[in-house]
C-alpha positions in Angstrom: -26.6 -22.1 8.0 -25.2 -18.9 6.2 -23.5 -19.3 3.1 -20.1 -16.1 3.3 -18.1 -15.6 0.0 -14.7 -14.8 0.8 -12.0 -13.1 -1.0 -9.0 -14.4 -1.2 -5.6 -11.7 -2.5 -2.8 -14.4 -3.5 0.8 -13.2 -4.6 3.5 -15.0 -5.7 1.8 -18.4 -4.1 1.5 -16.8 -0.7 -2.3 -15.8 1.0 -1.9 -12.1 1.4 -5.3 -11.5 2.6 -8.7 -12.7 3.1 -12.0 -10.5 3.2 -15.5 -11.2 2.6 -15.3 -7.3 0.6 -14.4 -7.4 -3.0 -13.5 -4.0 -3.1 -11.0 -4.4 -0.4 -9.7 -7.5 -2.1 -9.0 -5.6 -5.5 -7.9 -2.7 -3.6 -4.9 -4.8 -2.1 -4.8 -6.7 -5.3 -3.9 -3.5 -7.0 -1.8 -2.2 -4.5 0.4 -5.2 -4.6 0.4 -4.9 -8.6 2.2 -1.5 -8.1 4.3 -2.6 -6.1 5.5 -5.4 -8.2 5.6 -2.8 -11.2 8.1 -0.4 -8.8 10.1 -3.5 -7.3 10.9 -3.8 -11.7 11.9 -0.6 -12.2 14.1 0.0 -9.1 15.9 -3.4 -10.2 16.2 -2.2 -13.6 17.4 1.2 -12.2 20.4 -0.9 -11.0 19.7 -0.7 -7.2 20.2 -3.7 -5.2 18.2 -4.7 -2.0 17.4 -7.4 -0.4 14.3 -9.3 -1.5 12.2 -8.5 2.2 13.8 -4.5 1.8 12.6 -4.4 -1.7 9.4 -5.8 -0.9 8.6 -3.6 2.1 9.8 -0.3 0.5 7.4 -0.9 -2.5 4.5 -1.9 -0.7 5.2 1.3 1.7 5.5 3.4 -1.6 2.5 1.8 -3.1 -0.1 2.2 0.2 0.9 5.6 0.4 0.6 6.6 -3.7 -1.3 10.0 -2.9 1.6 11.1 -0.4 4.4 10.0 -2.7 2.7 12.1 -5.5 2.6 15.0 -3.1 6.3 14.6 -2.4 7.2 14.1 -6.1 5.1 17.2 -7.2 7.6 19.1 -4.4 5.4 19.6 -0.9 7.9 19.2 2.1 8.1 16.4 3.9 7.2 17.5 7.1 4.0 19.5 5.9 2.9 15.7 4.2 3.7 14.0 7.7 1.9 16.8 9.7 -1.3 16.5 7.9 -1.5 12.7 8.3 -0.8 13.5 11.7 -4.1 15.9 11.6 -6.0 12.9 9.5 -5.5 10.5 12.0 -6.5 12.5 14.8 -9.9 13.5 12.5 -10.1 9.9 12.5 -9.4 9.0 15.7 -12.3 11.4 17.1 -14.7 10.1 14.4 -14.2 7.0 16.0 -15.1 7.8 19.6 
């Protein structure tokens, strides 16, 4: 019999996620945090969305923090989206 710890990410009463990594789990955790944080400010900005829009466009600007820093600090968009692009692909060939 094996005994496996899992992780469990909860927000707002809903399971998010379930890992048996911890580091993954406060990863997600964290990411989620931001997101909440950004969901705050946009609201208090004045902008309305809808709850699922609101939602999805934090947790999109959350995952991708490093990218969105890029694009705040002034790199083009395109040059961002190429080098995922090339990441994936360096990925992708890691892989096989």
């Amino acid at each position: 019999m094996a005994i496996i710890v899992k992780y469990v990410v909860e927000h707002n009463g809903e399971e998010k996620l379930v890992t048996t990594d911890k580091k993954a789990a406060d990863q997600y955790d964290k990411m989620l945090d931001v997101a909440d944080n950004l969901a705050t400010y946009i609201e208090a900005k004045g902008i309305k969305l809808g709850k699922d829009v609101t939602e999805e466009l934090t947790i999109l600007l959350s995952k991708n923090k490093d990218v969105v820093s890029k694009l705040l600090k002034g790199t083009d968009a395109n040059t961002v989206l190429e080098q995922e692009k090339a990441e994936v692909v360096e990925m992708d060939k890691r892989k096989a």
